[in-house]
C-alpha positions in Angstrom: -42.3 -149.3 -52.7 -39.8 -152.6 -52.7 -36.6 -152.3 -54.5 -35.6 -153.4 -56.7 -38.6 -152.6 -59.2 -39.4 -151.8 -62.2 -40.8 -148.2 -62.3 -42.3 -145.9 -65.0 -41.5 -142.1 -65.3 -43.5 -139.8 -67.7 -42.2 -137.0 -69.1 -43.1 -134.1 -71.5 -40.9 -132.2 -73.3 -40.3 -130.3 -76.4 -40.5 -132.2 -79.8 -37.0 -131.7 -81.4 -33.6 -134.0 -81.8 -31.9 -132.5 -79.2 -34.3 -133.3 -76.6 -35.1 -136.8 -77.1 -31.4 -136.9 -77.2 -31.1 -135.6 -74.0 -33.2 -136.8 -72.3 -32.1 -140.3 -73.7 -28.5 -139.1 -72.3 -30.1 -138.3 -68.9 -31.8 -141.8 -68.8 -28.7 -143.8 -69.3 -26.6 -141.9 -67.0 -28.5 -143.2 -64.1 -29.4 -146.2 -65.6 -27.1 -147.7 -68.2 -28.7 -150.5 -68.8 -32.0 -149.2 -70.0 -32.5 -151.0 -73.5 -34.3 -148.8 -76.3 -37.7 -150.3 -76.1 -37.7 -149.5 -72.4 -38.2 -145.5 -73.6 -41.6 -145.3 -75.2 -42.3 -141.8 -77.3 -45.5 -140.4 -78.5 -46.2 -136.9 -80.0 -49.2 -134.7 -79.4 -51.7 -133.7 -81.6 -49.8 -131.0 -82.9 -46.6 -132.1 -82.7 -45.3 -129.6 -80.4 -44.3 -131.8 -77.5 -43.6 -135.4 -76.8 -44.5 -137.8 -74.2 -42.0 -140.1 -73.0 -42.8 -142.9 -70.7 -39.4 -144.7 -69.5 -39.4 -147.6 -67.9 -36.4 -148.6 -65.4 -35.1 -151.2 -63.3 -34.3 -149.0 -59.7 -32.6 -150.5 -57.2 -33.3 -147.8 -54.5 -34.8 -144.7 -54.0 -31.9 -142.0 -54.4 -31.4 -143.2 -57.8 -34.7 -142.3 -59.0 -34.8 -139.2 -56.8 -31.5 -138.0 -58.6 -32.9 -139.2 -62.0 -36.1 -137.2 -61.5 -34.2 -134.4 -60.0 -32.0 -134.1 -63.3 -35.0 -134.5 -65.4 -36.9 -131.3 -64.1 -33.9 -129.0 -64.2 -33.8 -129.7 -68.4 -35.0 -126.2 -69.8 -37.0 -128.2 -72.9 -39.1 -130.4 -69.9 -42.3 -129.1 -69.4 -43.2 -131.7 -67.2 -42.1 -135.4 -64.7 -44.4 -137.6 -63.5 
């Protein structure tokens, strides 16, 4: 991969305020400059979780390691990709 780049994460987590919040939060800490259409969200069928697929700007490796890293600790994060 060449940085900078534009690179999307998926993540699932559960469906409630606090998480997209969060996770919202997380986003912007390691990349304040994400704009609001850059975090796409989709529930599933039942409504139980949501699908996020961010897309960010990286300039380098560590910052997307630490972002992913923070991500996957989050108790209501089922799953990173």
């Amino acid at each position: 991969m060449e940085f900078p780049c534009d690179f999307t994460i998926k993540v699932i987590g559960e469906n409630s305020a606090s998480c997209i919040d969060e996770i919202t939060e997380i986003a912007r800490k390691h990349f304040p400059n994400l704009s609001d259409e850059a975090i796409r969200k989709k529930p599933s069928k039942q409504g139980k979780y949501l699908a996020f697929s961010i897309t960010v700007h990286a300039q380098d490796q560590a910052t997307l390691d630490a972002f992913y890293l923070e991500l996957t600790k989050h108790p209501d994060i089922k799953m990173v990709l």
